[in-house]
ROBANU-498061 format. One record per residue (C-alpha): x, y, z; residue number from 1. Coordinates in nm, 3 decimals, always signed. Last residue first. Layout:
# residues N
u,v,w,nr
X,Y,Z,NUM
...
***
This chain:
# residues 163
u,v,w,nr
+0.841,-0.387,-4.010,163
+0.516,-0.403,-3.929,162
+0.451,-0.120,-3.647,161
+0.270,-0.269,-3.347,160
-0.063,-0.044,-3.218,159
-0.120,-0.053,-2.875,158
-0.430,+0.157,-2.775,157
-0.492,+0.238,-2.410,156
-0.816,+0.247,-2.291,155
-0.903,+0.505,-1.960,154
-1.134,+0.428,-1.661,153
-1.098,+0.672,-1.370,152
-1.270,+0.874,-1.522,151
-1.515,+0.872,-1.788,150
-1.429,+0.890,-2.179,149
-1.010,+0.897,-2.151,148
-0.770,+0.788,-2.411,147
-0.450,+0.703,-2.467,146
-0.211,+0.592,-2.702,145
+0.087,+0.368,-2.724,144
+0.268,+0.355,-3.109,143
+0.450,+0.014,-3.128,142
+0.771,-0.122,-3.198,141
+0.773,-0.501,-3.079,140
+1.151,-0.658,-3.006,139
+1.068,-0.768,-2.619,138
+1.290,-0.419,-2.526,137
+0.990,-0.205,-2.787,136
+0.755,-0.361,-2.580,135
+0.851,-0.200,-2.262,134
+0.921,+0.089,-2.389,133
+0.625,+0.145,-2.508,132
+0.417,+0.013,-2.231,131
+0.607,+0.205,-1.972,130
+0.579,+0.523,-2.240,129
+0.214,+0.498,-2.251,128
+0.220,+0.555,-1.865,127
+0.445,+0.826,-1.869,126
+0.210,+0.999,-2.117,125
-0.168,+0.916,-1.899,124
-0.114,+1.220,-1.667,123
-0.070,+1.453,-1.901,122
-0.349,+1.337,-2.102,121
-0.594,+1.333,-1.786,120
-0.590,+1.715,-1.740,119
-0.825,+1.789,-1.946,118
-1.085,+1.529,-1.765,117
-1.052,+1.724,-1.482,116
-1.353,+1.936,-1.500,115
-1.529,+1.592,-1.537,114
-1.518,+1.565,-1.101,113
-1.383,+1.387,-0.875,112
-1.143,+1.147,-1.105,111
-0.833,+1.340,-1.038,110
-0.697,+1.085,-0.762,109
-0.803,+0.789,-0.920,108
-0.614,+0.860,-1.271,107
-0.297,+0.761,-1.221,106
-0.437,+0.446,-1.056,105
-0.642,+0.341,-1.356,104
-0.970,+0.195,-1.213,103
-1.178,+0.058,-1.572,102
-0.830,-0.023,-1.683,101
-0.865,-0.137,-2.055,100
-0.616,-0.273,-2.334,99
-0.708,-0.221,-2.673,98
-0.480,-0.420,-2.915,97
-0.399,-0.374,-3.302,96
-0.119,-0.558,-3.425,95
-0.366,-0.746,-3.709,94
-0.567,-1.002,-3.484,93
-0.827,-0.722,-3.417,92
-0.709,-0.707,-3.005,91
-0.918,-0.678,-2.680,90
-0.779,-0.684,-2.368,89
-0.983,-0.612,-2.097,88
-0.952,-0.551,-1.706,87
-0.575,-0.452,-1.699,86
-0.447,-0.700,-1.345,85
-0.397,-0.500,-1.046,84
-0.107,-0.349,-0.860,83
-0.009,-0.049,-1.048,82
+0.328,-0.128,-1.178,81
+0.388,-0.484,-1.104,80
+0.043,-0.619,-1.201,79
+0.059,-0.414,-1.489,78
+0.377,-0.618,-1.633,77
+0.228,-0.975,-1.491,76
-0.099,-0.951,-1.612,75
-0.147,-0.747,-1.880,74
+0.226,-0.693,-2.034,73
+0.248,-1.092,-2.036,72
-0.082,-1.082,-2.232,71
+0.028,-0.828,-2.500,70
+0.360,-1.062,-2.536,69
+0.176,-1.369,-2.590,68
+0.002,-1.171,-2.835,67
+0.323,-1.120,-2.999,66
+0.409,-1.438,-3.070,65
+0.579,-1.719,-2.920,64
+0.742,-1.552,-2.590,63
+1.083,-1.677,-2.442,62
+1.061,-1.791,-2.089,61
+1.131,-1.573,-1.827,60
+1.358,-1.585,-1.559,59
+1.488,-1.209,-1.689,58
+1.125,-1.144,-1.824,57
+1.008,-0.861,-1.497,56
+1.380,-0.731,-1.487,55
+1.436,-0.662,-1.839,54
+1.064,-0.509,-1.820,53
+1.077,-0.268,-1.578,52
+1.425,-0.131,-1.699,51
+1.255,-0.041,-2.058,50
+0.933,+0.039,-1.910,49
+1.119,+0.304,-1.739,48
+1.330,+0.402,-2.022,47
+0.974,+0.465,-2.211,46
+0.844,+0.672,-1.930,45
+1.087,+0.897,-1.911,44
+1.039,+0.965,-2.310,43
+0.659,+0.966,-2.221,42
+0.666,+1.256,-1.997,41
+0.929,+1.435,-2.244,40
+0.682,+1.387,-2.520,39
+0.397,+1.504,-2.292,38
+0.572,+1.818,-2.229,37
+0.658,+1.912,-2.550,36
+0.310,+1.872,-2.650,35
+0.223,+2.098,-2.388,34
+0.414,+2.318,-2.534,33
+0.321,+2.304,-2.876,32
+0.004,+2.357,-2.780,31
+0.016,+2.678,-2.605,30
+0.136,+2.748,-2.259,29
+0.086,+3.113,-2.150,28
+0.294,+3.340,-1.897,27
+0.623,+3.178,-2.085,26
+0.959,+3.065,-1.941,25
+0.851,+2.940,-1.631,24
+0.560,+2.713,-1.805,23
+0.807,+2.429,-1.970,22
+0.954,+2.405,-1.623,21
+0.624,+2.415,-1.448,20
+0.485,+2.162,-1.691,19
+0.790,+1.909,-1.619,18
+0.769,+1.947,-1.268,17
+0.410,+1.905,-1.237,16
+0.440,+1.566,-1.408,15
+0.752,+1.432,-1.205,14
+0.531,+1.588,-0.901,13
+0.196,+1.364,-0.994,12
+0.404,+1.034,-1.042,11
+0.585,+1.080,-0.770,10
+0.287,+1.127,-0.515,9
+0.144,+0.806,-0.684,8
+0.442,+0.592,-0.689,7
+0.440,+0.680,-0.301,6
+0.127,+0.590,-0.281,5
+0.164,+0.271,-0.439,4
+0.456,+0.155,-0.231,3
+0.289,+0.221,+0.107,2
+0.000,+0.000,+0.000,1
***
């Protein structure tokens, strides 16, 4: 429990951090820099996933195919970073998977009200870089998006790049 909040608290000042810095220089942030932002939240999220996941397959067995992969990242890789299980997976067969936390723990403590749900994106970037990264060390480049309707629940969208 201890080990969650502190993740938590983290999590929320490495993302004020990075908008304050990006803000200092300017009264108003526009697009591009929030975009900025987000890419350097994900970029610290990618070598993260990257660590995470040497550690998490080191005893491992190798994977057969990718969708092997997509479930390993479910269970065991979410499991490890926020303590539960991803409540749906859901995948077209052609490098396209959905993955669904109906509770997402970056999320819980902003989900009071809808005015927050403009906030969620900046929240959500380190976690699409775990996932990234993470896949991209088990030899899968991918695009990791996403997306928020109601809060806390948000889908992220895997896409693997064909080579």
């Amino acid at each position: 429990m201890t080990d969650e909040v502190l993740f938590e608290f983290l999590h929320m000042e490495m993302v004020s951090n990075v908008y304050k810095e990006q803000q200092s220089n300017k009264m108003q942030m526009d697009n591009k820099d929030r975009a900025a932002c987000v890419s350097v939240l994900e970029s610290m999220g990618f070598r993260v996933g990257q660590g995470l996941i040497e550690r998490l397959t080191r005893d491992s067995p190798s994977f057969k195919d990718e969708l092997d992969i997509m479930k390993f990242i479910c269970k065991d890789f979410w499991t490890k970073v926020f303590r539960r299980q991803i409540d749906n997976l859901r995948t077209n067969h052609q490098g396209t998977y959905v993955l669904q936390d109906n509770k997402f723990t970056m999320l819980t403590q902003l989900s009071n009200g809808k005015q927050y749900l403009d906030h969620a994106p900046k929240h959500l970037a380190f976690s699409c870089g775990m996932v990234r990264g993470a896949l991209s060390n088990l030899g899968l480049d991918s695009v990791v998006t996403a997306e928020v309707a109601v809060m806390p629940s948000c889908k992220f969208q895997v896409v693997i790049q064909k080579l």
